[in-house]
Backbone as a chain_set.jsonl record, in Angstrom:
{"seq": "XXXXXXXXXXXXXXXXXXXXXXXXXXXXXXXXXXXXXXXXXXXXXXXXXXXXXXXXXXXXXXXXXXXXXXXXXXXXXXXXXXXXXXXXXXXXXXXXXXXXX", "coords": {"N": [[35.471, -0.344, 4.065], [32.162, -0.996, 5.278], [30.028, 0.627, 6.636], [27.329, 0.482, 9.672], [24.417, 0.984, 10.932], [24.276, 0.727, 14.368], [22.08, -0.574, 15.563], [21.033, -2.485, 13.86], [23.124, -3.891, 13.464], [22.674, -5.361, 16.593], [20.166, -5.924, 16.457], [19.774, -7.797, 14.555], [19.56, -7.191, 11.658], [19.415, -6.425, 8.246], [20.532, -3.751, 6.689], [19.836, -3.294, 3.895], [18.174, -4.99, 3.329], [16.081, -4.382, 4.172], [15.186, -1.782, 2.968], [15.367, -2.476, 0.385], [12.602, -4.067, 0.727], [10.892, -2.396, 1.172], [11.548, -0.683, -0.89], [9.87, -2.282, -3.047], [7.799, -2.662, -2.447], [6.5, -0.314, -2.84], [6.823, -0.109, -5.189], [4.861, -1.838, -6.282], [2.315, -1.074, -5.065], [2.282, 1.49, -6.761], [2.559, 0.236, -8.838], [-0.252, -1.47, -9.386], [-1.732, 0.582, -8.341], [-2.048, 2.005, -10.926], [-2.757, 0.153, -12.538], [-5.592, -0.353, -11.47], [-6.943, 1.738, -11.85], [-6.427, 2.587, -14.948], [-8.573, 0.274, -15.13], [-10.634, 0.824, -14.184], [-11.234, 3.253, -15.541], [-11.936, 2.216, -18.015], [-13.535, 0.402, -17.222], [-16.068, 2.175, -17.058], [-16.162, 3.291, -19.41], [-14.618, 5.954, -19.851], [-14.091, 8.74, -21.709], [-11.64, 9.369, -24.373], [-8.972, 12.256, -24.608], [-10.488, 14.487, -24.953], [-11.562, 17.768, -23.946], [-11.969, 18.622, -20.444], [-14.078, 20.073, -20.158], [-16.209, 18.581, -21.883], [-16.775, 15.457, -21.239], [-19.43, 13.498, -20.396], [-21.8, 14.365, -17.837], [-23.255, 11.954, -16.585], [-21.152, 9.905, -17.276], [-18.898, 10.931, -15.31], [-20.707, 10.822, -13.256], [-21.364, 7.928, -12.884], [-18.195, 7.442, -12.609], [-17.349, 8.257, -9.976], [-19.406, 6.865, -8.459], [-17.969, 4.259, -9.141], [-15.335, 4.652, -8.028], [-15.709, 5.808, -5.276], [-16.941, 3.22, -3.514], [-15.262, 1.34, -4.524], [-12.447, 1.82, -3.167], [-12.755, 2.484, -0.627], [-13.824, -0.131, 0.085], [-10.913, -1.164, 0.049], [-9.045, 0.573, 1.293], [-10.167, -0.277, 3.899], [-9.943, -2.909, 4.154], [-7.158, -2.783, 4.516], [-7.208, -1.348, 6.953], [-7.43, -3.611, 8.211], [-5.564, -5.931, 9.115], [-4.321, -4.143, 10.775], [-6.024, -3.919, 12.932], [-6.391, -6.746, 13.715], [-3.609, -6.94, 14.667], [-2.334, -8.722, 17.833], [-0.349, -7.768, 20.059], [1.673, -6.943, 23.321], [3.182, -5.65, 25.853], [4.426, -7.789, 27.093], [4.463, -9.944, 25.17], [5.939, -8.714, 23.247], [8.533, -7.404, 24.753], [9.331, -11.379, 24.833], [9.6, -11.39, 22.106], [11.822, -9.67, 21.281], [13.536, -10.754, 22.976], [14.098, -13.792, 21.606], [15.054, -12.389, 19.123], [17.356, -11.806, 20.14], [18.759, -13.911, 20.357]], "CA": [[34.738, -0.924, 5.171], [30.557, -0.626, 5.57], [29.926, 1.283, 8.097], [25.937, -0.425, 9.479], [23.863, 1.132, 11.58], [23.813, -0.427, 15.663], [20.306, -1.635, 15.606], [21.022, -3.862, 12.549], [23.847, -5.426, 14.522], [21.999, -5.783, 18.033], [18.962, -7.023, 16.007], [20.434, -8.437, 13.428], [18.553, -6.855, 10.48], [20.023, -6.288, 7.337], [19.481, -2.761, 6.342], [19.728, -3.656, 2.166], [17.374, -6.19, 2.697], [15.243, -4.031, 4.631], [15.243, -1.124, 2.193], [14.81, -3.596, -0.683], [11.516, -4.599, 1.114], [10.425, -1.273, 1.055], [11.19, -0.623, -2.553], [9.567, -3.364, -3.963], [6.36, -2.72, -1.42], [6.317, 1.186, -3.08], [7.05, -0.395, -7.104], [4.077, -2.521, -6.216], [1.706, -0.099, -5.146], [2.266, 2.096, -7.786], [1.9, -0.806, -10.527], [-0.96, -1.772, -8.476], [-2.438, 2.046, -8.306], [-1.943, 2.518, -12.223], [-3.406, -0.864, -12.997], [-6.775, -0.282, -10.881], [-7.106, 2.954, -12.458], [-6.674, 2.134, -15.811], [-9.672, -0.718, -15.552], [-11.821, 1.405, -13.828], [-11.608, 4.197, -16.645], [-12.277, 1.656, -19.271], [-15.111, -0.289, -17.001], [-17.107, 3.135, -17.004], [-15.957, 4.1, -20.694], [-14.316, 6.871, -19.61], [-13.514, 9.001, -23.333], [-10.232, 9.93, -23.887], [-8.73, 12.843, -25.62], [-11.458, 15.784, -24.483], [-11.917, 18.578, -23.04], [-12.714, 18.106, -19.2], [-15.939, 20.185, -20.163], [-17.171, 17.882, -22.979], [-17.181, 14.859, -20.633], [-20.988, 13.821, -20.173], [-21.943, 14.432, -16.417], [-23.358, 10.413, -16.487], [-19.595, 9.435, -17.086], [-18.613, 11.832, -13.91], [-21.606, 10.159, -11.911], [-20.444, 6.785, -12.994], [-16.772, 7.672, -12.021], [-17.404, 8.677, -8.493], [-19.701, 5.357, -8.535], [-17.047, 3.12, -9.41], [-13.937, 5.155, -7.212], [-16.118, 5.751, -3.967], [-16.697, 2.041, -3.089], [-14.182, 0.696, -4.263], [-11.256, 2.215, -2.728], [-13.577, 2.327, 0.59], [-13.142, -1.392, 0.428], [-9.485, -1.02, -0.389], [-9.144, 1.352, 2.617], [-11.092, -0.797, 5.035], [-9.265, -3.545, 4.19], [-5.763, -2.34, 4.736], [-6.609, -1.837, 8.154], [-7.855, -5.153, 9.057], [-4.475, -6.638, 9.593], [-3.994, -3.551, 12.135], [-7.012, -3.898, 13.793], [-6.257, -7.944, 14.47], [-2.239, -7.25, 15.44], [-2.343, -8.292, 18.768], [0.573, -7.727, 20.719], [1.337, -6.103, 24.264], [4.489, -5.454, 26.632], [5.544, -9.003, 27.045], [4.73, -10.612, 23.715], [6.792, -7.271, 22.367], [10.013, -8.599, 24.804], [9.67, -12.304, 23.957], [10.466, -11.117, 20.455], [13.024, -9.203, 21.492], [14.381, -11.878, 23.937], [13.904, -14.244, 20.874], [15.84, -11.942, 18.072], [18.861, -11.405, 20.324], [20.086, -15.209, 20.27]], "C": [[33.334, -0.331, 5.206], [30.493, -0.343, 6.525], [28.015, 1.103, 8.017], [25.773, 0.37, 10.916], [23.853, 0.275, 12.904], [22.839, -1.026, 15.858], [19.862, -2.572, 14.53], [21.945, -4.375, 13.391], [23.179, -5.712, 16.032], [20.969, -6.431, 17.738], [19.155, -7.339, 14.845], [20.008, -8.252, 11.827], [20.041, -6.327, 9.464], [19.626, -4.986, 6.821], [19.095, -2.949, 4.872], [18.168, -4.348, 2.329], [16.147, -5.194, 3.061], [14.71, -2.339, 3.436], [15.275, -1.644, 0.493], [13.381, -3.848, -0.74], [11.001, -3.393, 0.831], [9.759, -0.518, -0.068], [10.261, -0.792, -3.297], [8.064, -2.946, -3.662], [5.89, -1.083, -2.346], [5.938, 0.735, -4.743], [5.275, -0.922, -6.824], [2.874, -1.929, -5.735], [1.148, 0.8, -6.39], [1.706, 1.413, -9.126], [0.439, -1.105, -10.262], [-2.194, -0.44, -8.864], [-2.815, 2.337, -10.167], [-3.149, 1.233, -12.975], [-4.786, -0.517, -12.79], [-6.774, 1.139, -11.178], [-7.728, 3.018, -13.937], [-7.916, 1.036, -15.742], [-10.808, -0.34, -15.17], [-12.478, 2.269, -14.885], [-12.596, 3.61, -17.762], [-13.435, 1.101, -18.96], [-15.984, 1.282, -17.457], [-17.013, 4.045, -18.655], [-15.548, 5.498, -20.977], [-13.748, 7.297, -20.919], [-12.068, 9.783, -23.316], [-10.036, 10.883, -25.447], [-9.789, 14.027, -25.859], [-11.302, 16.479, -24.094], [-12.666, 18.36, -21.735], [-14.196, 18.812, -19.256], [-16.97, 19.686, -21.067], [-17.198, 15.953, -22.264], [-18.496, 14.75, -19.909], [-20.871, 13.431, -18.741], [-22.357, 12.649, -16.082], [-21.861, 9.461, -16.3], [-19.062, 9.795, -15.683], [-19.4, 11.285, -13.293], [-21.049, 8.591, -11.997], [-19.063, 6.738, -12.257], [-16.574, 7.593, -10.323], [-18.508, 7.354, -8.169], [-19.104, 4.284, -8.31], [-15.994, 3.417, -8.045], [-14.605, 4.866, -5.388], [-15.922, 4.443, -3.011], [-15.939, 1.104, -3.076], [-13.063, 0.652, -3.248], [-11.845, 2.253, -1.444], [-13.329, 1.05, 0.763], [-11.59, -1.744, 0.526], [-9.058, -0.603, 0.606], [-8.805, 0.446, 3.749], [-10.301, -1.948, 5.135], [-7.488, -3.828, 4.759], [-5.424, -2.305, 6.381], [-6.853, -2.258, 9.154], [-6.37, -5.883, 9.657], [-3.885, -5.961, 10.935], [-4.756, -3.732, 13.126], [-6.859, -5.863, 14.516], [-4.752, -8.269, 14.274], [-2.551, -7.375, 16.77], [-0.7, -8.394, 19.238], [1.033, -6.674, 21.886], [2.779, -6.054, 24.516], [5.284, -6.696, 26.485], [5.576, -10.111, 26.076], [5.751, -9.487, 22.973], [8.381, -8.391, 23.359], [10.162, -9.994, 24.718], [10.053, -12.118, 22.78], [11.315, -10.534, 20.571], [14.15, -10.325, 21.563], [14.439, -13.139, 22.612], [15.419, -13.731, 19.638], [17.31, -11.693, 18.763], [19.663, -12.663, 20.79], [20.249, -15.202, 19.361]], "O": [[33.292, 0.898, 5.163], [30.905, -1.038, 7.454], [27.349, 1.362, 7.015], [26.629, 0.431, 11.798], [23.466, -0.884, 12.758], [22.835, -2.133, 16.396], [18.811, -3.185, 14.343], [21.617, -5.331, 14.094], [23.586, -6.809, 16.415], [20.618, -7.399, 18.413], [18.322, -6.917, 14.043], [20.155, -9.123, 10.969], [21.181, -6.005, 9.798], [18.452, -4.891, 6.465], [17.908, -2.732, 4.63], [17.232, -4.194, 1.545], [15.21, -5.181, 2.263], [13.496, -2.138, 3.425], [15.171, -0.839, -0.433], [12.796, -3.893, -1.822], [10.441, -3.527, -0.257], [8.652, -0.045, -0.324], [9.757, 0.028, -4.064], [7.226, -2.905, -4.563], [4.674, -0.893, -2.37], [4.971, 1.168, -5.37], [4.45, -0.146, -7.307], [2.005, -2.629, -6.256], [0.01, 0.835, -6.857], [0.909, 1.744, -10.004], [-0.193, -0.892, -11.297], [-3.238, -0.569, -9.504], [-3.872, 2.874, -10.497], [-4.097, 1.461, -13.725], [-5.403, -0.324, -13.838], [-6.417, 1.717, -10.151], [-8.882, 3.314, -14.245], [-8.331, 1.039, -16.901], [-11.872, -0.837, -15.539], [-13.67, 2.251, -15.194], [-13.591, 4.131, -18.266], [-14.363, 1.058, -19.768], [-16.594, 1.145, -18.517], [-17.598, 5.085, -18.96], [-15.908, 6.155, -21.954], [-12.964, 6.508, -21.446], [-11.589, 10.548, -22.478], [-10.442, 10.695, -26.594], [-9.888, 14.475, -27.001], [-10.429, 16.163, -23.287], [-13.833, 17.973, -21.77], [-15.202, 18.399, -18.679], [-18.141, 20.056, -21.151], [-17.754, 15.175, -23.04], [-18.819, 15.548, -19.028], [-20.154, 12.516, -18.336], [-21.63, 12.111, -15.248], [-21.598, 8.61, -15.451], [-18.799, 8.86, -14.926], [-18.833, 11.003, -12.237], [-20.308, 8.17, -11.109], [-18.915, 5.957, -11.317], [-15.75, 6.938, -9.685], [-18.016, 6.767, -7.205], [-19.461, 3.423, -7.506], [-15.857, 2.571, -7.161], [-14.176, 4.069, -4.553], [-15.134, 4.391, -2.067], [-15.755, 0.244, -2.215], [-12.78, -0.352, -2.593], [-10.912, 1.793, -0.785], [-12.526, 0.846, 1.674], [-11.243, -2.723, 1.186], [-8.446, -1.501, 1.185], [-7.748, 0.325, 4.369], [-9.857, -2.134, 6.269], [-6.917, -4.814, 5.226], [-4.451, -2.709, 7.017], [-6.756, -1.92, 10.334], [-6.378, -6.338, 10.8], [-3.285, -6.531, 11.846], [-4.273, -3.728, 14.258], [-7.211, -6.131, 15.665], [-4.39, -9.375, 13.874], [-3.06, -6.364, 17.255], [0.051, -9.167, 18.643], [0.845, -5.496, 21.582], [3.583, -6.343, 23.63], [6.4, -6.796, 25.975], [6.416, -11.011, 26.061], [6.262, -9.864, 21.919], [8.97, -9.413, 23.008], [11.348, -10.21, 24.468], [10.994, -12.807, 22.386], [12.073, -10.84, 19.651], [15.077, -10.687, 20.838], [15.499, -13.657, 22.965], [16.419, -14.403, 19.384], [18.295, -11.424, 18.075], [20.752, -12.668, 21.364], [21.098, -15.953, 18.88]]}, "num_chains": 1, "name": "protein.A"}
C-alpha cells in the first residue's frame, strides 16, 4: 500500500508528478547552464589546455565582457514573471475553493 502525503489528497496533487516536474526543471537547467557556457568560451576563443597563467589578459577582459551582461539579462529576466504574479488573499482562496471540487 502507498502511503501519500495529506496535502496531495486534500489538493489533489500527485506527488510523482510533482517531483518529476522538478527533475526535469533541474536536468534542464543544467543542460541549459553547460550549453551557454560552452558557446560563450568558444564565442570569445577561449584556449584550451593552459596554464591559467598563460591565458592572455584580453581573453579574461573578453570573458567577463561576454558573462557580465549576459547572465544580467538572464537574471533580470527570471524575475519578470515574479514581478507580474499578481495574486492577493481572495484570488489565493478562489483557487483553493476551485482545487477542492
Amino acid at each position: 500500500m502507498r502511503v501519500t502525503p495529506a496535502w496531495s489528497q486534500a489538493f489533489k496533487y500527485d506527488p510523482d508528478l510533482l517531483f518529476g516536474g522538478e527533475l526535469s526543471a533541474g536536468l534542464a537547467t543544467n543542460v541549459a547552464n553547460g550549453l551557454l557556457g560552452r558557446v560563450f568560451l568558444e564565442l570569445i576563443s577561449f584556449p584550451t589546455q593552459v596554464e591559467s597563467a598563460d591565458v592572455p589578459a584580453e581573453t579574461l577582459f573578453d570573458l567577463g565582457l561576454v558573462y557580465g551582461p549576459v547572465f544580467m539579462v538572464i537574471y533580470l529576466a527570471s524575475l519578470a514573471p515574479l514581478v507580474f504574479y499578481r495574486i492577493n488573499r481572495k484570488s489565493h482562496l478562489e483557487n483553493l475553493a476551485k482545487l477542492s471540487e
